[in-house]
DRENNU-245089 format. One record per residue (C-alpha): residue number from 1; x, y, z. Coordinates in pm, 1 decimal. Example, Ala and Ser with C-alpha at 12.3 -4.5 7.8 and 13.67 -1.06 7.14 Angstrom:
% DRENNU-245089
- 1,1230.0,-450.0,780.0
- 2,1367.0,-106.0,714.0
This chain:
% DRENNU-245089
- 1,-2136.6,283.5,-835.9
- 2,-1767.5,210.8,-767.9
- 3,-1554.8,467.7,-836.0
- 4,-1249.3,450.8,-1001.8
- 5,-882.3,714.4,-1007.9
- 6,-883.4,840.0,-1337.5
- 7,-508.2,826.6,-1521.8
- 8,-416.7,1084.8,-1771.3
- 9,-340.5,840.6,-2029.3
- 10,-513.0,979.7,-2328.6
- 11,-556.6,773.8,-2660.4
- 12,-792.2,841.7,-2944.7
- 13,-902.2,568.9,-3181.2
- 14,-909.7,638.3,-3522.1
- 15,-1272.4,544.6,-3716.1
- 16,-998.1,367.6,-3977.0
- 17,-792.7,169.0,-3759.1
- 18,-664.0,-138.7,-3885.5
- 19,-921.0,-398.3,-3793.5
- 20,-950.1,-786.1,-3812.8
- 21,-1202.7,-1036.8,-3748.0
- 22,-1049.7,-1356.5,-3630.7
- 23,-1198.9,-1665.0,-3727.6
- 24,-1010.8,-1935.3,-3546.4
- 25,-1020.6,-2335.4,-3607.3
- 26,-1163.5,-2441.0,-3262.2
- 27,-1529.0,-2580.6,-3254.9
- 28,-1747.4,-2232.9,-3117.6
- 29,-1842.1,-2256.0,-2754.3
- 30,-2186.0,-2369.2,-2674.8
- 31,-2383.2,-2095.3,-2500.3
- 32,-2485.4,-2130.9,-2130.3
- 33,-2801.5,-2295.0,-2064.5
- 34,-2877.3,-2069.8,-1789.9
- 35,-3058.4,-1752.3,-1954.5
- 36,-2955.3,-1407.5,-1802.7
- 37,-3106.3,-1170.0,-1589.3
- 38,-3195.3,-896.0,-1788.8
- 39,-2982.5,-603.5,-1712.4
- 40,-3127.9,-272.6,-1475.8
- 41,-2942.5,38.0,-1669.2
- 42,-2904.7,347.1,-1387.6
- 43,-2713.4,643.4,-1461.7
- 44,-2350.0,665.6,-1333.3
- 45,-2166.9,966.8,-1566.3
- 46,-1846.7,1050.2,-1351.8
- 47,-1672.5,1414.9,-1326.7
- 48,-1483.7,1414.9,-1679.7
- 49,-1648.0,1119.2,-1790.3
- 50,-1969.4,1096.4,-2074.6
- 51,-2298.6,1239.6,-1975.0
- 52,-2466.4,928.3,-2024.3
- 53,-2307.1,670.2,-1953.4
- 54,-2495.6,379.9,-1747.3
- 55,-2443.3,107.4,-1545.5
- 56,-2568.6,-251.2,-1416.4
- 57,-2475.9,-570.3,-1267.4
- 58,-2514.5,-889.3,-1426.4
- 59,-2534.1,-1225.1,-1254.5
- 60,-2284.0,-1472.2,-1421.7
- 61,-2228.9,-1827.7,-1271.0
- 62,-1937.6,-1931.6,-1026.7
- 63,-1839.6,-2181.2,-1275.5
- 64,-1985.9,-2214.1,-1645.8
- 65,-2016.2,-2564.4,-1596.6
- 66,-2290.7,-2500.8,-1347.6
- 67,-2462.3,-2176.8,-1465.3
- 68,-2745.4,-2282.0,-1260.1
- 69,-2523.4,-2291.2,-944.5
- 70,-2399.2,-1964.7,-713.5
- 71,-2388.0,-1642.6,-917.2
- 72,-2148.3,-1354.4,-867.5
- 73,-2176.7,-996.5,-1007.1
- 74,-2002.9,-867.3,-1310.9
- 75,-2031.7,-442.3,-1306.2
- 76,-2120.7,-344.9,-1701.1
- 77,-2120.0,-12.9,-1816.7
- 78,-2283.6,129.5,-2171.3
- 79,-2247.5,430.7,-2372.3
- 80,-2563.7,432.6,-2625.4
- 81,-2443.6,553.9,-2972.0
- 82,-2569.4,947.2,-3029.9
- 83,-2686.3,867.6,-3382.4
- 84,-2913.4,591.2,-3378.7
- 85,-2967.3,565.7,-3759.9
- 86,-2603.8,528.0,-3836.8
- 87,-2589.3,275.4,-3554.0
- 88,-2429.1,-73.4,-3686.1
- 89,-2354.2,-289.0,-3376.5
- 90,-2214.1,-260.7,-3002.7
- 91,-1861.7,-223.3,-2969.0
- 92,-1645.6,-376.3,-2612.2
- 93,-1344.7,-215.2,-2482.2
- 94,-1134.6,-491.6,-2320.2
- 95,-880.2,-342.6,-2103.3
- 96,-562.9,-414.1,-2014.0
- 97,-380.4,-613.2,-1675.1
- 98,-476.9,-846.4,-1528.3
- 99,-674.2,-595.7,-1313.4
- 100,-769.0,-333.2,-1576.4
- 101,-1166.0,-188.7,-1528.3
- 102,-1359.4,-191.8,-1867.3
- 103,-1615.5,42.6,-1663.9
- 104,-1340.4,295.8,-1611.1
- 105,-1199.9,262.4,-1964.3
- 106,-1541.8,341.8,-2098.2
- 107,-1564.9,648.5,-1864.3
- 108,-1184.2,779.3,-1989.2
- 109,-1227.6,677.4,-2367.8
- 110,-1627.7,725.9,-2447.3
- 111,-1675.8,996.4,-2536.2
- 112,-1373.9,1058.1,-2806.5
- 113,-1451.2,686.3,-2893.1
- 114,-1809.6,808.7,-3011.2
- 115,-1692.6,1077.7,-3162.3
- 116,-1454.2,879.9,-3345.6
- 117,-1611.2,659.7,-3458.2
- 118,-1963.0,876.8,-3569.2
- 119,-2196.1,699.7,-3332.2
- 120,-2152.0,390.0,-3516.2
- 121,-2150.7,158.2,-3216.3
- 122,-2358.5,122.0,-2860.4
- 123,-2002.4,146.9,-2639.0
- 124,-1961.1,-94.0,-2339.9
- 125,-1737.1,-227.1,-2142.6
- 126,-1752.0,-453.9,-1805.9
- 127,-1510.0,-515.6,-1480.0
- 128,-1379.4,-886.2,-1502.4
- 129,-1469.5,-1075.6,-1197.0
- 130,-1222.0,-971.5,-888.6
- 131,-1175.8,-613.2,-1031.3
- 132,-1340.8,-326.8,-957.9
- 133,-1699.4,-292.1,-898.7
- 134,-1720.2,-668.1,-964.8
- 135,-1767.8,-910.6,-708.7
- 136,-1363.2,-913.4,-586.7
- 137,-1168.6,-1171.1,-439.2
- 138,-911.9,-1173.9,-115.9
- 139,-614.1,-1332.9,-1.4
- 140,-565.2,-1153.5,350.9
- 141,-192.3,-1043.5,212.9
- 142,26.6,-874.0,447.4
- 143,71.1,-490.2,318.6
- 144,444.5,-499.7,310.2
- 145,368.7,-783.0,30.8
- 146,135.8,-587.4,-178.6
- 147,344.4,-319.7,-292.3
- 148,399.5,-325.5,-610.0
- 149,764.0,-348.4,-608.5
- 150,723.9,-672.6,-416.5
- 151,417.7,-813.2,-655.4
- 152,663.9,-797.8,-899.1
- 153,964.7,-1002.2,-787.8
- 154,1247.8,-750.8,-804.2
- 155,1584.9,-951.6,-663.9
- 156,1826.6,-836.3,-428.5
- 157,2103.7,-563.1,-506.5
- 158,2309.0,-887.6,-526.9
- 159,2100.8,-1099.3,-746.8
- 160,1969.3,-1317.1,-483.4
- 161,1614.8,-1477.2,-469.0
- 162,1535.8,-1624.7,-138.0
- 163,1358.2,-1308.4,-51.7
- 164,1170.4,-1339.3,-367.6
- 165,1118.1,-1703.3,-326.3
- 166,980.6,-1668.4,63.3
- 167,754.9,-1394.8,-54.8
- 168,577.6,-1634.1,-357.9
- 169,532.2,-1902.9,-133.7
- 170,371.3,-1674.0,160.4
- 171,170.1,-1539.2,-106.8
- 172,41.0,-1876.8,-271.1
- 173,-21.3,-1981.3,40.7
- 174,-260.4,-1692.9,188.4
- 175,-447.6,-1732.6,-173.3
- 176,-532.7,-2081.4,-130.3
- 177,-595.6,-2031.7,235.3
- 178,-836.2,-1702.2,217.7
- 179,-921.2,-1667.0,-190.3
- 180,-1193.4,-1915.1,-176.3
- 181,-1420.2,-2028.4,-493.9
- 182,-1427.2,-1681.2,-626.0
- 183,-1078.6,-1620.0,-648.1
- 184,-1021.9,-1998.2,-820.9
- 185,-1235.3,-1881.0,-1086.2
- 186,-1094.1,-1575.8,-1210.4
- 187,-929.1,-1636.8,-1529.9
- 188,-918.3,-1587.7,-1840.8
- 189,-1142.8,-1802.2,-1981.1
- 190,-1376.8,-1719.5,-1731.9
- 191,-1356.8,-1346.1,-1828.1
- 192,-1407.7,-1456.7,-2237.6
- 193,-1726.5,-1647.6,-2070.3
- 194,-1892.8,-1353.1,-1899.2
- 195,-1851.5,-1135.1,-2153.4
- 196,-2006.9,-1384.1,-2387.9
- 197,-2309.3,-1362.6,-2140.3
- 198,-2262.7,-950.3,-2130.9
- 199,-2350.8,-1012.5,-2489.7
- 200,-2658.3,-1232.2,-2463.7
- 201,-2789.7,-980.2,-2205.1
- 202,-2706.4,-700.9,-2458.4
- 203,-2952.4,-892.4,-2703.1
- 204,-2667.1,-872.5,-2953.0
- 205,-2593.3,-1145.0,-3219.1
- 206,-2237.8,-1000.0,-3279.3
- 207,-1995.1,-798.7,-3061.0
- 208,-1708.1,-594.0,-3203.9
- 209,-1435.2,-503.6,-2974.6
- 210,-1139.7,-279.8,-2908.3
- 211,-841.1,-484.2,-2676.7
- 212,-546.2,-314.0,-2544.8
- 213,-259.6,-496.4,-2382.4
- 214,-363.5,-771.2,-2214.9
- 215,-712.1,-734.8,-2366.4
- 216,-575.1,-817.9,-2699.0
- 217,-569.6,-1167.2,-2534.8
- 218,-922.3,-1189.9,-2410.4
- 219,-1013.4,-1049.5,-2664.9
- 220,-816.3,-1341.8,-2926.0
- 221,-943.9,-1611.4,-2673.1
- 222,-1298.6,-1512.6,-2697.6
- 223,-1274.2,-1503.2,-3129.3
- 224,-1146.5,-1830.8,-3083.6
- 225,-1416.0,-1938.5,-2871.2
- 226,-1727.9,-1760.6,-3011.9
- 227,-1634.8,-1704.4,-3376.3
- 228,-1997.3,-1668.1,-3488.0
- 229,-2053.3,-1396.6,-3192.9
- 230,-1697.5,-1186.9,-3340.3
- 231,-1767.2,-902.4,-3558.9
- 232,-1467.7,-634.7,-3599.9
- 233,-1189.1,-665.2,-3365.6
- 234,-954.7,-443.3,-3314.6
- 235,-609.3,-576.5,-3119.6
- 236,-406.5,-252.4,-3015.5
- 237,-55.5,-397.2,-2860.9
- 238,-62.2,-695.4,-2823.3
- 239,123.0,-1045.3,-2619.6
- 240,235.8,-1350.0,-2784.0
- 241,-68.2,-1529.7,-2722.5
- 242,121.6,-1871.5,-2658.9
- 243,-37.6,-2097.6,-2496.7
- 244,225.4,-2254.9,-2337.2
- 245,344.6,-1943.2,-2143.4
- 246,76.6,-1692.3,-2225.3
- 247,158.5,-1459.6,-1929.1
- 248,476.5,-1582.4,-1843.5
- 249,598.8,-1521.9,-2169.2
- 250,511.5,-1170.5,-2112.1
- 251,625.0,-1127.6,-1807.4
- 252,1000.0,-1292.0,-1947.5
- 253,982.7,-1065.0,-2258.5
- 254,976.7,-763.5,-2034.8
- 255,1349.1,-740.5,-2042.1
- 256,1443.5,-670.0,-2378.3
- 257,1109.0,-479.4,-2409.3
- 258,1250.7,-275.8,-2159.0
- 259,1595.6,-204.4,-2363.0
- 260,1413.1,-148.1,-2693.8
- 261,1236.1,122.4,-2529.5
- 262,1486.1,292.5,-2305.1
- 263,1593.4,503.6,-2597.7
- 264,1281.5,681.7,-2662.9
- 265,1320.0,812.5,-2279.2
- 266,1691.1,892.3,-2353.1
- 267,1630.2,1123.7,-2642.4
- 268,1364.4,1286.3,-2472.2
- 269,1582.0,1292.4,-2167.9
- 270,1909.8,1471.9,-2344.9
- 271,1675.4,1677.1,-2575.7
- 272,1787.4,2078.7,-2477.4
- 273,1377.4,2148.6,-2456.2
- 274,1429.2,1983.0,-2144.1
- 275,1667.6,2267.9,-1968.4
- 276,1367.8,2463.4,-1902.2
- 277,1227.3,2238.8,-1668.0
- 278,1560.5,2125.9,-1475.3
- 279,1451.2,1742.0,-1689.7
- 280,1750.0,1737.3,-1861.9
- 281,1999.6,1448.2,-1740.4
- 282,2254.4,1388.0,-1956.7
- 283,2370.3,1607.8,-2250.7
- 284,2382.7,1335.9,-2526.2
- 285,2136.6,1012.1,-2528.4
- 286,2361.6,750.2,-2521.7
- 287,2501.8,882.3,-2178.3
- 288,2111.9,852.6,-1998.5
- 289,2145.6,494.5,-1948.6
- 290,2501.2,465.6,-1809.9
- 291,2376.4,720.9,-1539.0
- 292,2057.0,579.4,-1478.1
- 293,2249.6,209.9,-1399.7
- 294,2458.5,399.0,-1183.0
- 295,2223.7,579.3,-967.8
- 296,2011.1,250.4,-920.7
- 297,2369.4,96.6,-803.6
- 298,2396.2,389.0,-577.6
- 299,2023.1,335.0,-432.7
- 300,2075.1,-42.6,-386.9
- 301,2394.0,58.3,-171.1
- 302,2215.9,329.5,38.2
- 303,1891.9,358.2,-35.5
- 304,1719.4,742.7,23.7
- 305,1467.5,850.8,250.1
- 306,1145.6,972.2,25.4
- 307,861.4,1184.1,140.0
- 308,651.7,888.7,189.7
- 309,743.6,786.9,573.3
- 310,873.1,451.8,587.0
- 311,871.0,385.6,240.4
- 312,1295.0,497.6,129.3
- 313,1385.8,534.6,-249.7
- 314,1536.7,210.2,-313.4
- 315,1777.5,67.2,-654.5
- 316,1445.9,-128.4,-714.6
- 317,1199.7,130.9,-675.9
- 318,1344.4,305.0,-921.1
- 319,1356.3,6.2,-1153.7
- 320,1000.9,-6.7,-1095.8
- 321,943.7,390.4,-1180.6
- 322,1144.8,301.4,-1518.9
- 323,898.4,82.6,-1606.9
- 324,564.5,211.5,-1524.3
- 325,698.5,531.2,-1712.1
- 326,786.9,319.1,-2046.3
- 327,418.2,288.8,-2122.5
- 328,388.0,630.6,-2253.4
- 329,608.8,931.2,-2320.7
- 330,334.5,1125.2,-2086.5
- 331,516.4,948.1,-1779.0
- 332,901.1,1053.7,-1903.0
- 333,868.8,1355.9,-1708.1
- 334,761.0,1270.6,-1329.9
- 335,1097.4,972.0,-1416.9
- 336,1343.3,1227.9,-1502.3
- 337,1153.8,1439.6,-1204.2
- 338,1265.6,1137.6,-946.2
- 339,1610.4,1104.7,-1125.1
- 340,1692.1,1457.8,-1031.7
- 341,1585.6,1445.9,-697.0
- 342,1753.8,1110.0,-599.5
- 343,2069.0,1290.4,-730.6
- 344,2030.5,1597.4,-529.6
- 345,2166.6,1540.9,-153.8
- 346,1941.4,1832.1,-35.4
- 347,1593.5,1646.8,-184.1
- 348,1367.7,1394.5,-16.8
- 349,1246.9,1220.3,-348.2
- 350,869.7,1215.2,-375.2
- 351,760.6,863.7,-491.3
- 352,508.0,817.6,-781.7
- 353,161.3,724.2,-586.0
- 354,137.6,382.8,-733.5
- 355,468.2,291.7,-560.9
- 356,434.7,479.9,-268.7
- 357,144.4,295.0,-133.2
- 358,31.9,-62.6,-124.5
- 359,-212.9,-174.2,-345.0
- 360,-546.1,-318.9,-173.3
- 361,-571.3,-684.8,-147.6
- 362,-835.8,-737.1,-366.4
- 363,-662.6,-575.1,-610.0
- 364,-344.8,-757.6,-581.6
- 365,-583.6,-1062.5,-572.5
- 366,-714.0,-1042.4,-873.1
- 367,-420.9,-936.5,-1059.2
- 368,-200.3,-1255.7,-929.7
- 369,-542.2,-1507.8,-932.7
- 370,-557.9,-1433.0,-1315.1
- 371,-171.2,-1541.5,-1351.3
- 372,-146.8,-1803.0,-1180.9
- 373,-519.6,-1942.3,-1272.6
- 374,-393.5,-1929.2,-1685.7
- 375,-160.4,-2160.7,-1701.4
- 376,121.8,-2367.6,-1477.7
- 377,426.9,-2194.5,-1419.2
- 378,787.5,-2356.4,-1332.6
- 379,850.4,-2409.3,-997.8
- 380,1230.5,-2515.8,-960.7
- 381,1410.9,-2238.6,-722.0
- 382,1769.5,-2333.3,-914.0
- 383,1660.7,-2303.2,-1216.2
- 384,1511.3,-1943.2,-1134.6
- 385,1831.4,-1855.7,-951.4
- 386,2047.2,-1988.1,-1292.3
- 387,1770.4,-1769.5,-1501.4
- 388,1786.7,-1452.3,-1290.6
- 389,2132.9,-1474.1,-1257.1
- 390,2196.3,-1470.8,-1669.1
- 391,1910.1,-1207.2,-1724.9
- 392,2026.0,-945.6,-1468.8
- 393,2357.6,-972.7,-1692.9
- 394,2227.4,-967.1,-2032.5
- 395,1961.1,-681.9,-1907.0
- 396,2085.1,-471.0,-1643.9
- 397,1750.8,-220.2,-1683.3
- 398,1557.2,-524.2,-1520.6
- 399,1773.0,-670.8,-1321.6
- 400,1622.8,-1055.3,-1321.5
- 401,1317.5,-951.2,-1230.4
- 402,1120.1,-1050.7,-1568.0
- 403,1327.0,-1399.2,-1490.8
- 404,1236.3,-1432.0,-1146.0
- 405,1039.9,-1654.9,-951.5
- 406,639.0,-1605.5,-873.4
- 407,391.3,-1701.0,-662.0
- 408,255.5,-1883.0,-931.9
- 409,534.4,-2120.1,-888.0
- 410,346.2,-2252.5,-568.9
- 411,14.5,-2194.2,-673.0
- 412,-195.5,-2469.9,-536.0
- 413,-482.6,-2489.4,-788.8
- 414,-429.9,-2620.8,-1130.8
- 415,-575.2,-2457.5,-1412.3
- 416,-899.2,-2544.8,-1464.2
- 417,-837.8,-2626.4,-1866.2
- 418,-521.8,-2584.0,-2127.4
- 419,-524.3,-2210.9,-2253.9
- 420,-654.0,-2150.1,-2587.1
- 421,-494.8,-2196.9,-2864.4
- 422,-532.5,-1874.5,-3069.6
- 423,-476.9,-1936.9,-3474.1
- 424,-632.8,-1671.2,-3759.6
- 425,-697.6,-1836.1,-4112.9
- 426,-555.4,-1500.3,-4264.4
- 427,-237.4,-1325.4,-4130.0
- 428,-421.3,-930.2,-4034.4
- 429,-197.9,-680.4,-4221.5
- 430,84.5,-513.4,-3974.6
- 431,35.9,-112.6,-3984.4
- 432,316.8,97.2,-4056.3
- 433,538.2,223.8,-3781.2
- 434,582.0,563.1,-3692.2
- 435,956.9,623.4,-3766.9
- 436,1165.6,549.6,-3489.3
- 437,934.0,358.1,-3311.0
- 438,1055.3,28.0,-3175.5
- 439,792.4,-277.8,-3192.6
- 440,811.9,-481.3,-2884.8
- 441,587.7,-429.3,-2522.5
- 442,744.7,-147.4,-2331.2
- 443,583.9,-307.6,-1989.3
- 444,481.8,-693.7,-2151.6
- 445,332.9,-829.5,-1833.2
- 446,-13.4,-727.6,-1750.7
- 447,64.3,-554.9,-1399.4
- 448,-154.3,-310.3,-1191.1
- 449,-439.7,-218.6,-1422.8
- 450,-279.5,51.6,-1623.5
- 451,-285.4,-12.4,-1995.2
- 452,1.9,-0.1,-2224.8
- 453,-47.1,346.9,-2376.6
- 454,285.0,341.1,-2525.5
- 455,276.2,691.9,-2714.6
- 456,328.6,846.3,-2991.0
- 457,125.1,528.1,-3175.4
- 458,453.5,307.7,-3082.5
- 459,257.2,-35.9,-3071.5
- 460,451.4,-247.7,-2932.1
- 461,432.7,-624.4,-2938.2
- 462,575.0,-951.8,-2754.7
- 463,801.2,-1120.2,-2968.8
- 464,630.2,-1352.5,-3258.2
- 465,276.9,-1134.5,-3241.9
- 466,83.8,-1017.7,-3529.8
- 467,12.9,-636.5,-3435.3
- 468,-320.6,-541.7,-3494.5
- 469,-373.5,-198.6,-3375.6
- 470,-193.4,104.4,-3286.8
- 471,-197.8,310.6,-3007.1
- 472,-289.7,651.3,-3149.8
């Protein structure tokens, strides 16, 4: 079996979360004709994970259209309910990305999920094609473009793109050169597809499913497509399911995302508990962001050497640390950690590992073949440089980046069919937010495989969503 990093993002679903099956308006999917291989369960329990947890691969076509034609593997993973009598179903955890591992989510979340939820559901969850232990996709990228401050398409100190825009185009370019049929068909439609045949192989009439972040959208498509297959759904955070943007939308709504959530890092940031552990930056909230901008400026004038060799502490790496630490209050710390070292002249600031390190190419793969497989994106270089140039002033935080260009701009294969349109014949009834809890994605673009785990059940939506779930 693969095996996977486990995150310390912890998250406990409540047996009486807001749920809601979605019936949509679209015709249901017709089934594959191709029957599939039944499924070979082996153990595969992981240090911290469930006890029994099991594994398989399942054969899924290339392309639906052909499910007769060249197969790749899907890894699935199952935790079988502990109470078979009160057993009512099998329940999916969809998890978030592009580039999130359902196999790992089931191997962080099982257990508490069973626990939760009384052994009422057969958990399982699978790796979408070109993540994980899933037949993977490459495109042969250089390292220096896999980092993850260059996957996402930070500008120049000064604003300007043609860094950016060289950068897409080399990367478009090695995808369509090296990514092959496999990396055309991750999508995802293609994901709603296999787990539709993750179902048949279950035996199951009926799934019910659990989607967080970008899941919520798989898991919407899929209602949408297989209606008579949906039994409770549970959307926990979801994007504005669009279908004329889908992830670019999210990816553009990062920005004031970003400012709505700055403030919950400020007050933790000024709180006095925070003197104990040298955290503390700024005695009074509203004085965190003012230094924060500034030290960025500082970095993008000079940036510092870190304790990873040949990798300095730049104004955008920081940017970057901001927002992979705006998914959940447990990541405020190791920030305000970094602030205090890039302030201190003596320090060599120690990089969070995600951003110290390039991530491997089938990784970055499969998080930009889902992208840029969804749905077109615009491709006109002024227009980005008119777009950047107006976001970086309206949002400093970002900086243009959730405006920038993409290597889905040059992406050379179309998508293979319009995204879904996702519609509910009843509006699903919003929870109530924690107080002080502000409603909009803290990260909005599916990334590097970490879930939005925002904390402190702060679910936080794109703009014009319907919020299913909470984070709890």
């Amino acid at each position: 079996m693969t095996s996977y990093p486990r995150r310390a993002l912890l998250l406990s679903l409540s047996a009486t979360a807001v749920a809601a099956t979605l019936t949509g308006f679209a015709p249901p999917a017709p089934a594959a004709t191709g029957t599939p291989t039944p499924l070979a369960w082996r153990p595969c329990a992981q240090p911290g994970g469930p006890a029994g947890q099991e594994c398989a691969d399942l054969a899924v076509p290339v392309d639906h259209r052909h499910p007769d034609g060249p197969q790749l593997t899907v890894a699935v993973s199952r935790l079988r309910s502990d109470r078979p009598a009160a057993r009512r179903g099998t329940l999916l955890l969809i998890p978030g990305g592009p580039g999130g591992s359902g196999v790992q989510r089931l191997t962080q979340k099982g257990e508490a999920l069973r626990k939760a939820t009384a052994g009422a559901y057969d958990l399982v969850g699978l790796d979408p094609r070109g993540v994980g232990g899933s037949t993977r996709a490459s495109c042969g990228l250089a390292p220096a473009d896999r980092y993850l401050v260059t996957l996402r398409s930070w500008p120049s100190p000064d604003g300007d793109i043609t860094d950016n825009v060289a950068r897409a185009r080399r990367v478009a370019d090695a995808c369509h050169r090296n990514g092959g049929a496999v990396l055309r068909s991750i999508s995802t439609a293609n994901e709603v597809r296999d787990i539709d045949r993750f179902r048949q192989a279950l035996g199951e009439r009926k799934l019910s499913a659990w989607g967080v972040s970008y899941g919520t959208y798989v898991g919407a498509v899929y209602a949408q497509k297989y209606p008579q297959h949906t039994d409770r759904w549970v959307l926990d955070s979801s994007g504005d399911p669009d279908p004329a943007r889908v992830e670019r939308g999210w990816l553009a709504n990062m920005s004031a995302a970003a400012d709505d959530r700055f403030p919950d890092f400020a007050a933790w940031a000024a709180d006095p508990a925070r003197d104990k552990d040298g955290l503390r930056l700024a005695a009074r909230p509203e004085d965190v962001r003012p230094r924060f901008l500034a030290l960025a400026a500082k970095l993008d004038r000079a940036p510092r050497e870190s304790s990873t060799p040949s990798v300095p502490l730049t104004g955008n790496v920081l940017r970057q640390a901001l927002q992979n630490a705006l998914y959940s209050d447990a990541f405020f710390a190791p920030l305000a950690r970094l602030v205090r070292q890039a302030q201190d002249p003596a320090a060599r600031p120690d990089l969070p590992a995600d951003l110290a390190r390039p991530l491997p190419d089938p990784g970055a793969t499969g998080i930009m073949a889902t992208l840029c497989n969804d749905v077109r994106w615009p491709a006109s270089v002024p227009a980005h440089r008119r777009a950047v140039a107006a976001d970086r002033a309206r949002h400093p935080l970002t900086a243009g980046m959730p405006a920038n260009i993409t290597p889905c701009s040059f992406w050379k294969d179309k998508p293979a069919a319009r995204p879904t349109t996702c519609a509910a014949r009843t509006a699903p009834r919003r929870p109530r937010p924690e107080p002080g809890s502000r409603r909009r994605a803290a990260g909005g673009y599916p990334g590097h495989g970490r879930p939005a785990d925002p904390g402190r059940r702060a679910g936080r939506t794109g703009r014009g969503n319907v919020q299913v779930g909470a984070d709890s």
